[in-house]
Every structure is written in structure tokens, then in C-alpha cells.
PyMOL Python script that loads the backbone (N, CA, C, O; Angstrom):
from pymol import cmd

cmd.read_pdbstr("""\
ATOM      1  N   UNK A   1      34.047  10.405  69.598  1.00  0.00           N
ATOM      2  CA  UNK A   1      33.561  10.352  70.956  1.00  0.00           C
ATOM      3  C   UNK A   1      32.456  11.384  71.155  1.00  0.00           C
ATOM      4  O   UNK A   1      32.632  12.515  70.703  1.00  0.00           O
ATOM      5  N   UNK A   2      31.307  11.070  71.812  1.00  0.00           N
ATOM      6  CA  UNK A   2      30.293  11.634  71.824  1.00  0.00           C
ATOM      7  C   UNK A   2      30.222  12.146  73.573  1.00  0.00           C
ATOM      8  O   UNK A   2      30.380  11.540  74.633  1.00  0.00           O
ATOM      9  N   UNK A   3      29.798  14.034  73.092  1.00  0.00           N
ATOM     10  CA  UNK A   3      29.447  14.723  74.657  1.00  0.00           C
ATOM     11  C   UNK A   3      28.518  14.615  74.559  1.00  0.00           C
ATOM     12  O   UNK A   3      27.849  14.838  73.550  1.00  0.00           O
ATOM     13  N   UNK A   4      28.047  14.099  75.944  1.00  0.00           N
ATOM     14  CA  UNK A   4      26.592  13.483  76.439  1.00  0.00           C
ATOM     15  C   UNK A   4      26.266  14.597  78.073  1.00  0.00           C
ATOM     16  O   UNK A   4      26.967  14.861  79.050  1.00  0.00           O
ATOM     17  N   UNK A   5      24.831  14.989  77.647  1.00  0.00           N
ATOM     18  CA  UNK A   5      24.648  16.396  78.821  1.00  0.00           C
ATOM     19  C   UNK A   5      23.993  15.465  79.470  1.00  0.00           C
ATOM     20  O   UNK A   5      23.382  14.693  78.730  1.00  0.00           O
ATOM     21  N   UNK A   6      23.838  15.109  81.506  1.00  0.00           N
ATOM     22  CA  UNK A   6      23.046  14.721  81.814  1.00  0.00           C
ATOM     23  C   UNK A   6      22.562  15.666  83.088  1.00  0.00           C
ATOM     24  O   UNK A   6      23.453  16.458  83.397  1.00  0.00           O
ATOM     25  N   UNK A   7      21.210  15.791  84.008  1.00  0.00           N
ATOM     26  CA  UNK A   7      20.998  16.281  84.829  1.00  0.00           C
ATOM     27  C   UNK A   7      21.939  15.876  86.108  1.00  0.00           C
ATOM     28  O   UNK A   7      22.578  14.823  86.097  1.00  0.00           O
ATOM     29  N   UNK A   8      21.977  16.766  87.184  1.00  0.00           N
ATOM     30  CA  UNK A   8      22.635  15.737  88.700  1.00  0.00           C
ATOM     31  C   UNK A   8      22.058  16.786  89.447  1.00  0.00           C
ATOM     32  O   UNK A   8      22.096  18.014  89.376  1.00  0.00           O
ATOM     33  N   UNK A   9      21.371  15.740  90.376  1.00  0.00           N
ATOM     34  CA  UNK A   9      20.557  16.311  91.451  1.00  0.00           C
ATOM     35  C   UNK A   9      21.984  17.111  92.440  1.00  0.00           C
ATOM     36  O   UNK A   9      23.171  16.945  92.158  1.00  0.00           O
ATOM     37  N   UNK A  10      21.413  18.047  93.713  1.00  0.00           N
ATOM     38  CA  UNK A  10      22.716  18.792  94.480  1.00  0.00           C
ATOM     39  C   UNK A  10      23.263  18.328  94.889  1.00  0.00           C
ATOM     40  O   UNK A  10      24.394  18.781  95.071  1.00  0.00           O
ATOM     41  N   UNK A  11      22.913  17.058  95.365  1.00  0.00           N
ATOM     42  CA  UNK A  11      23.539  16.429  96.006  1.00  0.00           C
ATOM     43  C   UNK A  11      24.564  15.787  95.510  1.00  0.00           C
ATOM     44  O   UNK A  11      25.687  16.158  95.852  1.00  0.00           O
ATOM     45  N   UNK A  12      24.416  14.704  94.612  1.00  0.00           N
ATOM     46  CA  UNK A  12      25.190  13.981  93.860  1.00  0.00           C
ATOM     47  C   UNK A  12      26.012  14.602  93.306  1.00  0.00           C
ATOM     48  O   UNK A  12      27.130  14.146  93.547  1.00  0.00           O
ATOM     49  N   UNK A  13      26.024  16.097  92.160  1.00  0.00           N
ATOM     50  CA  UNK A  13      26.466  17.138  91.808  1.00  0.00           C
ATOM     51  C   UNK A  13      27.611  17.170  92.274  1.00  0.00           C
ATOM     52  O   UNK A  13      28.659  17.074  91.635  1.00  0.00           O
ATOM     53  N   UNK A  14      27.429  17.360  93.861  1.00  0.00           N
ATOM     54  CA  UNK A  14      28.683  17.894  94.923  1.00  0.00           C
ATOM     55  C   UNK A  14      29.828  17.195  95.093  1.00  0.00           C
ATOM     56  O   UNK A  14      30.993  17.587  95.019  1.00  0.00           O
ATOM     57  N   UNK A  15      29.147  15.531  95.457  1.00  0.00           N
ATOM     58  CA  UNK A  15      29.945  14.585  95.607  1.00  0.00           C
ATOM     59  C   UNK A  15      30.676  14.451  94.050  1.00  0.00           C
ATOM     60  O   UNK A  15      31.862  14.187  94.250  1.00  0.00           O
ATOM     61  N   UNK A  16      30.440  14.524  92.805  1.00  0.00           N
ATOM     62  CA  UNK A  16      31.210  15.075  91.162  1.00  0.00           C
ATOM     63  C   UNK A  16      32.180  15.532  92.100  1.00  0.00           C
ATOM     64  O   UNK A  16      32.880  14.938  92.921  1.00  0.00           O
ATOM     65  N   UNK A  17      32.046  16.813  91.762  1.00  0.00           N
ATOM     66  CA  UNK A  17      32.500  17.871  91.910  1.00  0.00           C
ATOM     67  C   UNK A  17      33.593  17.922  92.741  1.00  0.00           C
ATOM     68  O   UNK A  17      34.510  18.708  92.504  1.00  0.00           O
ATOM     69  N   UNK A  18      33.608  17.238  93.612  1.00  0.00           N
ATOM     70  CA  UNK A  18      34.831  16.953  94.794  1.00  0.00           C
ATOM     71  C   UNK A  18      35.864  16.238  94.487  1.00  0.00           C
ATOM     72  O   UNK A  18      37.061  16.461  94.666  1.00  0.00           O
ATOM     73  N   UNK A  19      35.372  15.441  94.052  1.00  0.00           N
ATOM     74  CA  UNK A  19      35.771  13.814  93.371  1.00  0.00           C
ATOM     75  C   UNK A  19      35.557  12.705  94.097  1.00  0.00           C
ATOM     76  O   UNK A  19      35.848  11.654  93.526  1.00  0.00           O
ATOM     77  N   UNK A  20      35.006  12.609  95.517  1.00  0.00           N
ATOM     78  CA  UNK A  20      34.085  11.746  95.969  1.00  0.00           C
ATOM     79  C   UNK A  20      33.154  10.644  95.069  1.00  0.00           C
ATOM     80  O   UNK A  20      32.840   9.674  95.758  1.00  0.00           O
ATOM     81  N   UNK A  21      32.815  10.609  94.136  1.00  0.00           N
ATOM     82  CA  UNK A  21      31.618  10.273  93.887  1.00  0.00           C
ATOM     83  C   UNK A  21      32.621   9.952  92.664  1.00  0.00           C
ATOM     84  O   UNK A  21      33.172  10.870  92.057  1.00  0.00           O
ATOM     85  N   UNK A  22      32.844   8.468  92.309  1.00  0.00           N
ATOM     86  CA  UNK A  22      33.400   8.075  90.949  1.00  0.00           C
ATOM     87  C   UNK A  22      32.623   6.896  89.974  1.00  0.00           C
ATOM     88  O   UNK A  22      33.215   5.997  89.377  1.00  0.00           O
ATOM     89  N   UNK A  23      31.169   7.131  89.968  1.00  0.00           N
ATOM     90  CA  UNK A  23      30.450   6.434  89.300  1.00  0.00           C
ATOM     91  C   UNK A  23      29.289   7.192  89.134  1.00  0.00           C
ATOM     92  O   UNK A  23      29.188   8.413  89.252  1.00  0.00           O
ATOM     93  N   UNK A  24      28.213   6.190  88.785  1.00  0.00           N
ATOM     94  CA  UNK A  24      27.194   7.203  88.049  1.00  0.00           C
ATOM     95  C   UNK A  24      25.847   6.062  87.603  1.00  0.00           C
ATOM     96  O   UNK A  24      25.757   5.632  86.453  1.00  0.00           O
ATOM     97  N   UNK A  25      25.158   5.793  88.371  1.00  0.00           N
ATOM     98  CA  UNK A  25      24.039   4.678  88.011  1.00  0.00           C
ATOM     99  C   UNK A  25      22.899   5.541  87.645  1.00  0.00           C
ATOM    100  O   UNK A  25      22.462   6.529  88.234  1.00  0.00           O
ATOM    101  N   UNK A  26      22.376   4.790  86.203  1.00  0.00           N
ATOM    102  CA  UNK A  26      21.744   5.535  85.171  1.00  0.00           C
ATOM    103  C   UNK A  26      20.746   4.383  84.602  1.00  0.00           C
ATOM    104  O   UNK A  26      20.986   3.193  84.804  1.00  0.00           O
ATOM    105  N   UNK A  27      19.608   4.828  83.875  1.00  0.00           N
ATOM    106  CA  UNK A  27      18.859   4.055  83.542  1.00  0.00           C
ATOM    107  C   UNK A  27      19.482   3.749  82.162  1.00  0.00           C
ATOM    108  O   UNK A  27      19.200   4.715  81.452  1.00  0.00           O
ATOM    109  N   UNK A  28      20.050   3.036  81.601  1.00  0.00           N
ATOM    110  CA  UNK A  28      20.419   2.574  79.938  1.00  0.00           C
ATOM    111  C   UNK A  28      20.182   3.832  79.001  1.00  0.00           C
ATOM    112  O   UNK A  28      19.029   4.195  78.770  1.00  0.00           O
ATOM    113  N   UNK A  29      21.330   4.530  78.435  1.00  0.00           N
ATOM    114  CA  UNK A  29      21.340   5.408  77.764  1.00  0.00           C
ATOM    115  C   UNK A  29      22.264   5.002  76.688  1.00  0.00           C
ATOM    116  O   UNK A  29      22.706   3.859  76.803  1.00  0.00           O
ATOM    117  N   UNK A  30      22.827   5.991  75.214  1.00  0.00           N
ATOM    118  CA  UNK A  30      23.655   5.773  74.481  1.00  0.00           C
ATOM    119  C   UNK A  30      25.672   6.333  74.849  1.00  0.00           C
ATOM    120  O   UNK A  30      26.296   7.359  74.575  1.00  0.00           O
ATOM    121  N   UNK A  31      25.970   5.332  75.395  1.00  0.00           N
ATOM    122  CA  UNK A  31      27.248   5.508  76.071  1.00  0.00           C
ATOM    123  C   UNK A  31      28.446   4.584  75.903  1.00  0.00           C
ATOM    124  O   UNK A  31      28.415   3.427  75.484  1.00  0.00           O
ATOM    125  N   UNK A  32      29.212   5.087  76.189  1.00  0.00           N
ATOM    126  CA  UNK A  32      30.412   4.055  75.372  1.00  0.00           C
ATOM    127  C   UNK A  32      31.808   4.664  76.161  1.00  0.00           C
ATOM    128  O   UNK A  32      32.056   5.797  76.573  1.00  0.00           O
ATOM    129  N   UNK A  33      32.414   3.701  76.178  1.00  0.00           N
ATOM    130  CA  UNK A  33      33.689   4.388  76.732  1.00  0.00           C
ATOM    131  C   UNK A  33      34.457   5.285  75.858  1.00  0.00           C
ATOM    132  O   UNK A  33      34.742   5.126  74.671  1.00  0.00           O
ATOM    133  N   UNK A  34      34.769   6.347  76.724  1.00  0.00           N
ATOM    134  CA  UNK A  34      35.794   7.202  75.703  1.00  0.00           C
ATOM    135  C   UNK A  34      34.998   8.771  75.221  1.00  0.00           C
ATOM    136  O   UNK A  34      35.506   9.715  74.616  1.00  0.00           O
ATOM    137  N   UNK A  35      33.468   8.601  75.789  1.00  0.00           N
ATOM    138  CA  UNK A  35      32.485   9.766  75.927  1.00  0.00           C
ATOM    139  C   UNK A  35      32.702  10.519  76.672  1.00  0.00           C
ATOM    140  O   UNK A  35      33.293  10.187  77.699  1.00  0.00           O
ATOM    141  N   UNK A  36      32.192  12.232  76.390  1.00  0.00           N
ATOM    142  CA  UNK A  36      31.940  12.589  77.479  1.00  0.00           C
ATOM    143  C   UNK A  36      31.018  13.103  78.318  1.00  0.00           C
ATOM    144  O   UNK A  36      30.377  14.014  77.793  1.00  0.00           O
ATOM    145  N   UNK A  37      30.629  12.780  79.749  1.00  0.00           N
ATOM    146  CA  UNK A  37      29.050  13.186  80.223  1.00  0.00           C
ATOM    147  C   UNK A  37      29.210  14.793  81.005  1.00  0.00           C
ATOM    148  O   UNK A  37      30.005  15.045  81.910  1.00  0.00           O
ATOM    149  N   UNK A  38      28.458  15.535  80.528  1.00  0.00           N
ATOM    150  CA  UNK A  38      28.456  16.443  81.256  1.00  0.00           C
ATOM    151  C   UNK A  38      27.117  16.771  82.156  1.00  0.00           C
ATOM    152  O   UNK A  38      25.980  17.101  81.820  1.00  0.00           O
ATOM    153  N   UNK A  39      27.631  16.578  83.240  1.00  0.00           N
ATOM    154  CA  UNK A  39      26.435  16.589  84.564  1.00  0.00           C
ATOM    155  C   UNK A  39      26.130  18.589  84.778  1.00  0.00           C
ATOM    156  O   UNK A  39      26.925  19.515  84.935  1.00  0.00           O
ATOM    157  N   UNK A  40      24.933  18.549  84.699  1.00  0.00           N
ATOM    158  CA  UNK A  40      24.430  20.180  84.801  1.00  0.00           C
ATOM    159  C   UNK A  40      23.882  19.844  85.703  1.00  0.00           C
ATOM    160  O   UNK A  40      23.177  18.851  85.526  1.00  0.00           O
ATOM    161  N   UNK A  41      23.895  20.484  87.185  1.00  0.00           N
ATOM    162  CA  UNK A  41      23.361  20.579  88.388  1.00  0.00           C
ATOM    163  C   UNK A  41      22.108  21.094  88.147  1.00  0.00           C
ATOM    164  O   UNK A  41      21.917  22.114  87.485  1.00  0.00           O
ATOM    165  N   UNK A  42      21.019  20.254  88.794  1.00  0.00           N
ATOM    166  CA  UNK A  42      19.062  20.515  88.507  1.00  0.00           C
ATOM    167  C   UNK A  42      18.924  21.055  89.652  1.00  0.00           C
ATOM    168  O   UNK A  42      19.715  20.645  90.502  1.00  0.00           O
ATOM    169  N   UNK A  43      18.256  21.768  89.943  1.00  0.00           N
ATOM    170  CA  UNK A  43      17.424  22.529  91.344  1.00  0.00           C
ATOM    171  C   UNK A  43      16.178  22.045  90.785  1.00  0.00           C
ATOM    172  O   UNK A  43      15.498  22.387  89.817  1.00  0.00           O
ATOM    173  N   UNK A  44      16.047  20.892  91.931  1.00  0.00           N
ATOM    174  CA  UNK A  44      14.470  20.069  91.558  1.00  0.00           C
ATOM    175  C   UNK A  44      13.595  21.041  92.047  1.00  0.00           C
ATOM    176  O   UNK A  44      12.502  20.806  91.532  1.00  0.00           O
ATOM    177  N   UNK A  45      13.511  22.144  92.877  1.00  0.00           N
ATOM    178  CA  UNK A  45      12.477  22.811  93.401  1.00  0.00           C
ATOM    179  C   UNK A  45      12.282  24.141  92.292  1.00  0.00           C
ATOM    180  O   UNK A  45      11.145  24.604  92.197  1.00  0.00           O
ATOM    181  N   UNK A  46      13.030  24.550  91.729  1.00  0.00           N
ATOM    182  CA  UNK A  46      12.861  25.608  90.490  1.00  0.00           C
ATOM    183  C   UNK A  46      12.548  24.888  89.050  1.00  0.00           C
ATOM    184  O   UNK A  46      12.383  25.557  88.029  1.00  0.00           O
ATOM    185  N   UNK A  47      12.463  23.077  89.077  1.00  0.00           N
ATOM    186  CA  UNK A  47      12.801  22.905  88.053  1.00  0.00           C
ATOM    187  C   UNK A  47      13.578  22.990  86.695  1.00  0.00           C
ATOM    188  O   UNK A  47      13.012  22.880  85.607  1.00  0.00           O
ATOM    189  N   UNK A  48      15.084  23.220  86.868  1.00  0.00           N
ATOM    190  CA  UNK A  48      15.614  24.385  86.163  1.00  0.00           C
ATOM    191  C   UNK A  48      17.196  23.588  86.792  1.00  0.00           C
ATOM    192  O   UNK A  48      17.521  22.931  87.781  1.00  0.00           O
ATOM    193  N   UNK A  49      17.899  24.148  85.479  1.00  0.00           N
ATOM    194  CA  UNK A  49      19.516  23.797  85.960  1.00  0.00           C
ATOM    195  C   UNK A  49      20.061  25.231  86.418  1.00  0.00           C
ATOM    196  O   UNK A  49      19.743  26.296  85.890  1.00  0.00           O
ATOM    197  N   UNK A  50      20.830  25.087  87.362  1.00  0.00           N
ATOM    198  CA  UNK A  50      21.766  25.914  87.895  1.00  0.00           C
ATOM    199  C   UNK A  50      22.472  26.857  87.016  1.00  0.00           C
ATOM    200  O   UNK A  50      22.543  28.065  87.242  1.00  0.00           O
ATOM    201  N   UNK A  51      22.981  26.270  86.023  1.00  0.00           N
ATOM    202  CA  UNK A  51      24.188  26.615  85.380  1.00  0.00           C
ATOM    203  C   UNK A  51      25.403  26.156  85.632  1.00  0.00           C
ATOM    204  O   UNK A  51      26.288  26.216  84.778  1.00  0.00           O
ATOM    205  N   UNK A  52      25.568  25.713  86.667  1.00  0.00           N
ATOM    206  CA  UNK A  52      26.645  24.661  86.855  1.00  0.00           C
ATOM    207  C   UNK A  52      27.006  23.475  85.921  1.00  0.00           C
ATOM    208  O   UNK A  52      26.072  22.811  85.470  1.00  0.00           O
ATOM    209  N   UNK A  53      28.125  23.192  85.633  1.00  0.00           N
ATOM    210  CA  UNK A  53      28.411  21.760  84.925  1.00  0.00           C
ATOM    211  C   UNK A  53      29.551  21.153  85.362  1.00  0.00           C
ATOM    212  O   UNK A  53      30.402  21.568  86.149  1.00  0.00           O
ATOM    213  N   UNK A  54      29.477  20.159  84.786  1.00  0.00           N
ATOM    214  CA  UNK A  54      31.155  19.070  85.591  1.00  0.00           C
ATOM    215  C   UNK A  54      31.231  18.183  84.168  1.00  0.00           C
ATOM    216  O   UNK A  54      30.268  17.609  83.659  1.00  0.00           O
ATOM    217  N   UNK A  55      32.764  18.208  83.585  1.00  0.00           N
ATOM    218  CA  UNK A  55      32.850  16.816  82.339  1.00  0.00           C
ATOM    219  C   UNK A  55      33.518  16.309  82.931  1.00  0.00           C
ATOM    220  O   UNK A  55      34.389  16.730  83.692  1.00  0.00           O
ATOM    221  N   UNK A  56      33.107  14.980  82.583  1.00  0.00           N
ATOM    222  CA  UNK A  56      33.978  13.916  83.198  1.00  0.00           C
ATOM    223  C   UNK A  56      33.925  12.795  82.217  1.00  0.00           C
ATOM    224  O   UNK A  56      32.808  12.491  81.797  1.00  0.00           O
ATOM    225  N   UNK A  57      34.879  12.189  81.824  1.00  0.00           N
ATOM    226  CA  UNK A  57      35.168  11.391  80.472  1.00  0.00           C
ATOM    227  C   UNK A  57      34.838   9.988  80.806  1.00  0.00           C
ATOM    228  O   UNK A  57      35.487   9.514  81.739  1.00  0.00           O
ATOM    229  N   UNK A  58      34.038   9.291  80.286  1.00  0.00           N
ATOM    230  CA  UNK A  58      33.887   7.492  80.620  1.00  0.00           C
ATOM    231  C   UNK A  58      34.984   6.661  80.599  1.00  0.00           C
ATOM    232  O   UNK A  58      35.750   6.460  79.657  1.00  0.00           O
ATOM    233  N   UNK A  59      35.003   6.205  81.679  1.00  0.00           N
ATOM    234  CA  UNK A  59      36.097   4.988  81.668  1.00  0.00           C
ATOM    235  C   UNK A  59      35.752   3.587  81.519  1.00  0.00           C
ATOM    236  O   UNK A  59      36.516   2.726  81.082  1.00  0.00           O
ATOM    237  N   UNK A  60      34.392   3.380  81.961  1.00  0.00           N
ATOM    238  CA  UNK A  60      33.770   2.225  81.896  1.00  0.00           C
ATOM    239  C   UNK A  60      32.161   2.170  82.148  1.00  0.00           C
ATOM    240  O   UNK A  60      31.628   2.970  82.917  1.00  0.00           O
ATOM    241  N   UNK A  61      31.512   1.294  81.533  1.00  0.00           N
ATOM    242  CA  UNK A  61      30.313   1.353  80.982  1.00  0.00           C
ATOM    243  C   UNK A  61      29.847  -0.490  81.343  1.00  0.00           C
ATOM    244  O   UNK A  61      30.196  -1.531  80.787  1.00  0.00           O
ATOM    245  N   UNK A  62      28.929  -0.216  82.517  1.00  0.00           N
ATOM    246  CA  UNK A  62      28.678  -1.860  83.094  1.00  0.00           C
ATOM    247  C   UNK A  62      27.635  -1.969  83.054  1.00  0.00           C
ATOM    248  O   UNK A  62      27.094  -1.264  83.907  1.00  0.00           O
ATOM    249  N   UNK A  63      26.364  -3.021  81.950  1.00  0.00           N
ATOM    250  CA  UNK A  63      24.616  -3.137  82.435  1.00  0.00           C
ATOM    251  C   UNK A  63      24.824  -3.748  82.653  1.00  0.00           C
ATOM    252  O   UNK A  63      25.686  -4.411  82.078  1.00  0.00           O
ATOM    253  N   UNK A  64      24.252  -4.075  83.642  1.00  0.00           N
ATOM    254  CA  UNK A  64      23.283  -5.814  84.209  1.00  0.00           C
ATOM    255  C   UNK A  64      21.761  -5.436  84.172  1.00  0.00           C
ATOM    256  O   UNK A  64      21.210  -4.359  83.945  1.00  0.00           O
ATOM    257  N   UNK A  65      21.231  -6.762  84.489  1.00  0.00           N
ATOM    258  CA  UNK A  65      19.595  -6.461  84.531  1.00  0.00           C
ATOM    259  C   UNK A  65      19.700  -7.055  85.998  1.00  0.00           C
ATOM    260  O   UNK A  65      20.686  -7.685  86.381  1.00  0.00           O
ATOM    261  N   UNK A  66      18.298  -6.723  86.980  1.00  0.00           N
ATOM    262  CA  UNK A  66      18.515  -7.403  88.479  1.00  0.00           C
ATOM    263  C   UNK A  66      17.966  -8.852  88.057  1.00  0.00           C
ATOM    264  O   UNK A  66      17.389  -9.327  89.035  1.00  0.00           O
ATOM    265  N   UNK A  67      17.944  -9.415  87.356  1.00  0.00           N
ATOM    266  CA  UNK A  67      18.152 -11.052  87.678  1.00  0.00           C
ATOM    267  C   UNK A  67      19.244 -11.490  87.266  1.00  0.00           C
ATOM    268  O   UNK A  67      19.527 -12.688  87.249  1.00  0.00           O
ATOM    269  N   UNK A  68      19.995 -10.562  86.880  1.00  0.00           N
ATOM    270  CA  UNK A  68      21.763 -11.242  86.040  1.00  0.00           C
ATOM    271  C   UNK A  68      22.264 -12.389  87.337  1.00  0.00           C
ATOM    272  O   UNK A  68      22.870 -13.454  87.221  1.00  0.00           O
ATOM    273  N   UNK A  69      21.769 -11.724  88.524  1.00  0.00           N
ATOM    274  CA  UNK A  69      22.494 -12.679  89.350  1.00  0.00           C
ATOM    275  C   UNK A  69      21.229 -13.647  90.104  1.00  0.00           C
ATOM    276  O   UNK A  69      21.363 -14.145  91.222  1.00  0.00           O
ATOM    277  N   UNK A  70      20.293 -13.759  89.457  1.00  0.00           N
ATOM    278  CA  UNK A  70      19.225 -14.541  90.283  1.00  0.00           C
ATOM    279  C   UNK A  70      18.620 -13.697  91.489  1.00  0.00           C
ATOM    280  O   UNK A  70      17.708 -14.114  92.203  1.00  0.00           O
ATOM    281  N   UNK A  71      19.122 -12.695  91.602  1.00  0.00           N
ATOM    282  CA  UNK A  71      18.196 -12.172  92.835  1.00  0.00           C
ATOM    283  C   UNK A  71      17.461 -10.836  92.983  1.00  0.00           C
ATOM    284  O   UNK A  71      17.634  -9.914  93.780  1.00  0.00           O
ATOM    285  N   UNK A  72      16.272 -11.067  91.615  1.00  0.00           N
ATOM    286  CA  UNK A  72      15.973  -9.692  91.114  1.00  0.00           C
ATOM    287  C   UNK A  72      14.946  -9.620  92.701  1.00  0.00           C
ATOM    288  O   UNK A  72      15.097  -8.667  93.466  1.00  0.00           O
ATOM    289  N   UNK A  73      14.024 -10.657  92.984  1.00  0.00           N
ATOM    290  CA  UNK A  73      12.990 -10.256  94.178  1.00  0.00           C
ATOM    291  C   UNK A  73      13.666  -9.591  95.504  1.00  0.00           C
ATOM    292  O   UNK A  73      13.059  -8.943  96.357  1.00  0.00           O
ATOM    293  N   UNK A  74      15.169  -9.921  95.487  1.00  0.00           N
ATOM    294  CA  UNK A  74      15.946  -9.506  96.800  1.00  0.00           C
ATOM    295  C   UNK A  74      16.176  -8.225  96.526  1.00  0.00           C
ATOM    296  O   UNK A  74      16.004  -7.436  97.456  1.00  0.00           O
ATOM    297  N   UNK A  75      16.553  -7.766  95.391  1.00  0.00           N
ATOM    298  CA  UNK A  75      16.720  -6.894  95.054  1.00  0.00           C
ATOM    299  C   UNK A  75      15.559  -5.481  95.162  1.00  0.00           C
ATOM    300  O   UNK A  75      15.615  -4.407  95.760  1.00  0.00           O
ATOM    301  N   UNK A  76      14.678  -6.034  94.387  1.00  0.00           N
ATOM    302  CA  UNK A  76      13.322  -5.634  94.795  1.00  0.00           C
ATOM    303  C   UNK A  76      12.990  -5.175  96.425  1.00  0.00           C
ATOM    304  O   UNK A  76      13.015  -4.048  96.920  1.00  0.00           O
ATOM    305  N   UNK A  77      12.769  -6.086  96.858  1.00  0.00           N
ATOM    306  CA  UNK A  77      12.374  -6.234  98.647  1.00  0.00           C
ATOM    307  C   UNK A  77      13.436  -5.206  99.392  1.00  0.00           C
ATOM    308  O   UNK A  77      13.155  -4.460 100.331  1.00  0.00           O
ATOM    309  N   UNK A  78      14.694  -5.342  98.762  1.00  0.00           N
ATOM    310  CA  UNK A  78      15.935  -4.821 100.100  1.00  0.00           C
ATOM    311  C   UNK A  78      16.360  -3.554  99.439  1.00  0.00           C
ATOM    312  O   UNK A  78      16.383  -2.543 100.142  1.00  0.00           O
ATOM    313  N   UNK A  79      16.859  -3.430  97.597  1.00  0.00           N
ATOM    314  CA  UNK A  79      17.597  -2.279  97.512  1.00  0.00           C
ATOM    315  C   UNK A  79      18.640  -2.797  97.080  1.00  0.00           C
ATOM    316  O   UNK A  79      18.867  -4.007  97.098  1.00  0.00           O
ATOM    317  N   UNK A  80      19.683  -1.582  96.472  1.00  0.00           N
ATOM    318  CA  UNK A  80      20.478  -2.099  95.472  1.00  0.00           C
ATOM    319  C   UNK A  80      21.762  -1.051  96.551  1.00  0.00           C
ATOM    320  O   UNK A  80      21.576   0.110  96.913  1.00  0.00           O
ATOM    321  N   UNK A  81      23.063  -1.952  96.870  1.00  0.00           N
ATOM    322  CA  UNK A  81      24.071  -0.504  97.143  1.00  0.00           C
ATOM    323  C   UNK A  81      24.913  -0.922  95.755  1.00  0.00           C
ATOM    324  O   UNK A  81      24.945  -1.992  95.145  1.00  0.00           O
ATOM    325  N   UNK A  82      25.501   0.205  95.534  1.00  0.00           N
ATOM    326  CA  UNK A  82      26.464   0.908  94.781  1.00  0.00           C
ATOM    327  C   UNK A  82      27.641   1.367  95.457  1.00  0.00           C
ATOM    328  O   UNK A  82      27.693   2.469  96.003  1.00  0.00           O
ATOM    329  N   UNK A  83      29.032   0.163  95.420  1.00  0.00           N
ATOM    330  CA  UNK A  83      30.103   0.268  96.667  1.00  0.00           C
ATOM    331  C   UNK A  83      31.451   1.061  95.197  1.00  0.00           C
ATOM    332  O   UNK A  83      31.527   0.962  93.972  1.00  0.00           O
ATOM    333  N   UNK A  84      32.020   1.571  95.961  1.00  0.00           N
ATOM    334  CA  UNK A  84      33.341   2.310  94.962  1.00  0.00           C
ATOM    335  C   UNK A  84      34.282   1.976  96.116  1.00  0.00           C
ATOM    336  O   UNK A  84      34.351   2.071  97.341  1.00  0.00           O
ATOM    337  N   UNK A  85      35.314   1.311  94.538  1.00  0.00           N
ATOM    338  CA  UNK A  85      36.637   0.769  95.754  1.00  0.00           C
ATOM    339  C   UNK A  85      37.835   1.622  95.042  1.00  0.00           C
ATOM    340  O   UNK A  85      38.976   1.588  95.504  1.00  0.00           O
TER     341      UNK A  85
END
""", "prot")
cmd.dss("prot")
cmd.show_as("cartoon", "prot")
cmd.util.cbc("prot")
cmd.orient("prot")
């Protein structure tokens, strides 16, 4: 199983960190269930990580592309939500 370091803006970071926040939309990276990602909090205005970190182990690993469902232009035009149940 492979530890995987990624950036997280403060915001997102926080919501980690709480346990609020139980997903993670990413542009296609090398990931697999059973990894682990470790999010280092970025201060976009220093350019620079905090020093902060959070591991959190993969449970599941979902691509689609936006036409998987036929509605890449809607997608496009309106925006994508990201619902956690």
C-alpha cells in the first residue's frame, strides 16, 4: 500500500480534520484502495505548507469522465455538486 502526500487548501483541510468532509475530488492520480493520502494544509498566500497533516486511508476510488452520463455540456454550463450520504 502506497502513502500518497497531497496539498489541502484551509478550508477543505478543516472540514478533514473534523471529519466533516469524507471524500476528496481530485484530478486522476496513482491511487488504489487500501492507500494512504496524506493531506498537508497549503497557505495559498505564503505559497508554502503549514506543517500540518491529516492520513486518512482509501476506502474507495470512483473516475468518471463528464460525459459518462451524457451530460458533459450541463455539466460544463451549471457545475458539478459532490453530495456525501
Amino acid at each position: 500500500m502506497a502513502i500518497i502526500k497531497k496539498k489541502s487548501w484551509p478550508q477543505s483541510f478543516k472540514l478533514i480534520k473534523s471529519g466533516a468532509k469524507k471524500f476528496d475530488v481530485r484530478v486522476p492520480f496513482k491511487v488504489k484502495k487500501g492507500d494512504t493520502l496524506v493531506f498537508e494544509e497549503w497557505n495559498p498566500r505564503g505559497k508554502k505548507c503549514t506543517g500540518r497533516s491529516i492520513r486518512k486511508k482509501v476506502k474507495l476510488v470512483y473516475k468518471f469522465s463528464l460525459n459518462d452520463f451524457g451530460q458533459k455540456r450541463e455539466i460544463e454550463k451549471r457545475g458539478l455538486y459532490i453530495i456525501q450520504l
